[in-house]
C-alpha positions, 0 to 999 in steps of 0.5 A, a space after each residue: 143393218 149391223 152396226 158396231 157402234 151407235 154413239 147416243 149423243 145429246 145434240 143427235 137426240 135434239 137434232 132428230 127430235 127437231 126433224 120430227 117436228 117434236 118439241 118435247 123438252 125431255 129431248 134436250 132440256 136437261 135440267 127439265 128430264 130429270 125432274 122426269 120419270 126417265 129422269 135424264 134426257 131420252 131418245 125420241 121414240 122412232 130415232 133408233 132409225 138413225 142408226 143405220 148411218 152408222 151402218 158403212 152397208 147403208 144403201 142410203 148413205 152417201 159414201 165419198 167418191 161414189 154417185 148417190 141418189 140423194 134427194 129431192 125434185 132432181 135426185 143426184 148421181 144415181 139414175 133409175 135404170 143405171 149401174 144400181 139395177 133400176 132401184 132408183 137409189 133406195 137400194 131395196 131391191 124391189 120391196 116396200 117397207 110395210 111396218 115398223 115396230 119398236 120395242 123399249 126394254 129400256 129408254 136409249 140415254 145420252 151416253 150409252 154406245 149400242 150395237 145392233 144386230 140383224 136377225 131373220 124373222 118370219 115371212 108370210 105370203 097375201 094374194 094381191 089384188 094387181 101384182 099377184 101374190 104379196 111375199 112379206 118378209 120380217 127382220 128383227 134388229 137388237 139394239 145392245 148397249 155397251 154392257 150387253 144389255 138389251 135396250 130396244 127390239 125393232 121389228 120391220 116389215 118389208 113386202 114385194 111382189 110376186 111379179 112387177 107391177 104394170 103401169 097405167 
């Protein structure tokens, strides 16, 4: 995911504290995170996640005029097996995400402006015990603010199979 632009904003930082049922107040209490080491409000720790809705590119973002799997019991637009390859909408291409892991150089704030960018990083292989051998591969995204600035190193994991898996 590249993203040229991810605004961090106060009520998008309360909003995804609030879908992650954290109700920590340095994420929308101002007055309480500057009495904190941060000393302002900050970005919970798993929310550079959303920039990928910033990323035009995202599989899983819908885009006007265009079917979308969407959610829930009954998944809108997209079918499995349909024009999108058979990936019931996520996109994936048959991987699995695996791990995810953030590294903070610094807290995300309320006014920077980042940019992230992709870059290839190690892959690896397991023998599995149903699909045949497990091809795990990583990716490591550099969030930057807007003085070039290093902010946060995600690194995630994703793993498929040599072959598809049966079922029953």
């Amino acid at each position: 995911m590249a993203v040229d632009r991810f605004p961090i904003e106060a009520s998008h930082i309360m909003m995804f504290a609030r879908s992650v049922n954290d109700g920590n107040p340095i994420y929308y209490d101002a007055e309480y995170a500057a009495k904190t080491e941060p000393g302002a409000i900050i970005a919970p720790p798993t929310f550079m996640q959303s920039s990928a809705q910033f990323d035009p590119e995202y599989s899983l973002r819908p885009k006007i005029g265009q079917p979308w799997f969407g959610s829930g019991k009954e998944a809108t637009g997209v079918k499995p097996g349909s024009s999108d390859g058979g990936r019931g909408g996520g996109g994936n291409k048959g991987t699995l995400h695996a791990e995810q892991h953030f590294e903070y150089h610094r807290h995300p704030r309320v006014g920077d402006v980042l940019t992230a960018t992709v870059k290839p990083g190690k892959t690896w292989e397991k023998e599995g015990r149903r699909a045949g051998k497990l091809i795990f591969t990583e990716t490591i995204t550099e969030y930057r603010d807007q003085n070039g600035d290093l902010v946060v190193t995600a690194r995630g994991v994703g793993v498929r199979t040599e072959r598809p898996a049966t079922s029953g």
